[in-house]
N, C-alpha and C positions, 0 to 999 in steps of 0.2 A: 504494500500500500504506500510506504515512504517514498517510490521510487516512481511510484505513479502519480504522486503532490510533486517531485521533482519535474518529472515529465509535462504535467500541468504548468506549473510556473514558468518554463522557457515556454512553452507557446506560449502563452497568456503576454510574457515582455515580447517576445517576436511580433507577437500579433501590432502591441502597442506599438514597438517599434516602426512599423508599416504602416500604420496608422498617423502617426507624429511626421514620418517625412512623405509618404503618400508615396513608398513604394512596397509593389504590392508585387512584384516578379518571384517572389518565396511564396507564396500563397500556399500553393501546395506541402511546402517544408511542414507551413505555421498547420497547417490542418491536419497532417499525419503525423505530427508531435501530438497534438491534440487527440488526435483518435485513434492511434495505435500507442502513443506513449501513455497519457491521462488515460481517457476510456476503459480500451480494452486491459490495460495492466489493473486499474482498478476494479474491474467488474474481474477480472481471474483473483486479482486477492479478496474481493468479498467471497468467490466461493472457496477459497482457502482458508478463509475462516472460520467459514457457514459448516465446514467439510471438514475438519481438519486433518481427514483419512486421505483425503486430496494433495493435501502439501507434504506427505512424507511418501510421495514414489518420483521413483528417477524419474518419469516424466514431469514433474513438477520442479525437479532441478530443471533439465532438461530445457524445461519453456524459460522457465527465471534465465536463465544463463542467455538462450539463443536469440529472445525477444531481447535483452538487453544490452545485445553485443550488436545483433544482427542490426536493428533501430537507428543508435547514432553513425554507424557505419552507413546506411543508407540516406539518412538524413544531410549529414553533412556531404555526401558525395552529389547528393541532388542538389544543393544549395551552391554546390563548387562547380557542377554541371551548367546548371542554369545562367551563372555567372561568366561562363566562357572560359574558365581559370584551362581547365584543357581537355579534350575528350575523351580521358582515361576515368574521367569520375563514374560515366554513363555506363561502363559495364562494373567499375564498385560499389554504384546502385545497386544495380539489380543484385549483386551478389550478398549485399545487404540484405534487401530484398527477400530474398529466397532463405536466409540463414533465418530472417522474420516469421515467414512464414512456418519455415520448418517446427521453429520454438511455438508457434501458433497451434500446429497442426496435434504438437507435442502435448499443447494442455487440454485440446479437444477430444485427442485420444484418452486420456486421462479419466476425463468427464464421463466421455463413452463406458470405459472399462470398468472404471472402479466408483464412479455414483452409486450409493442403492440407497432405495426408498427405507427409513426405519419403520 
């Protein structure tokens, strides 16, 4: 959950940030910090807490570690992308990207396998 308030807070100044000088070419960054960092990290730690048979399988590391590696690595690659900095960022996106998802896919399986109704 700390890490999804972290996640929160840089979009939230990003956003201001774009707001204050009226550029708005991150848009995209600001909105997937927001809803893959905020959102999504905190709706998986509410159910780790709701659950807490949830947060103790490898897939629960699994997602913590990949969602949080995979994220800023995509974030800032897109932001470096966008920028024109050089076109090596556009496939450390996606590699971002996909390490994201993988940690995604990691806490769904999770949910899947080891929820049960008491």
């Amino acid at each position: 959950m700390k890490i999804a308030v972290v996640y929160f807070m840089i979009g939230i100044l990003f956003g201001l940030y774009m707001s204050i000088f009226h550029v708005f070419t991150l848009t995209s960054v600001h909105a997937h910090l927001n809803l893959l960092g905020w959102m999504s990290l905190a709706i998986a730690g509410i159910f780790y807490i709701l659950f807490p048979q949830l947060a103790e399988t490898g897939a629960a590391k699994a997602h913590f570690w990949l969602h949080n590696i995979g994220l800023p690595v995509m974030m800032i690659s897109i932001a470096l992308a966008i920028l024109e900095v050089s076109p090596l960022f556009f496939p450390l996106a996606t590699i971002g990207g996909v390490v994201t998802v993988i940690g995604i896919f990691c806490f769904g399986f999770n949910v899947i396998a080891n929820l049960r109704a008491n």
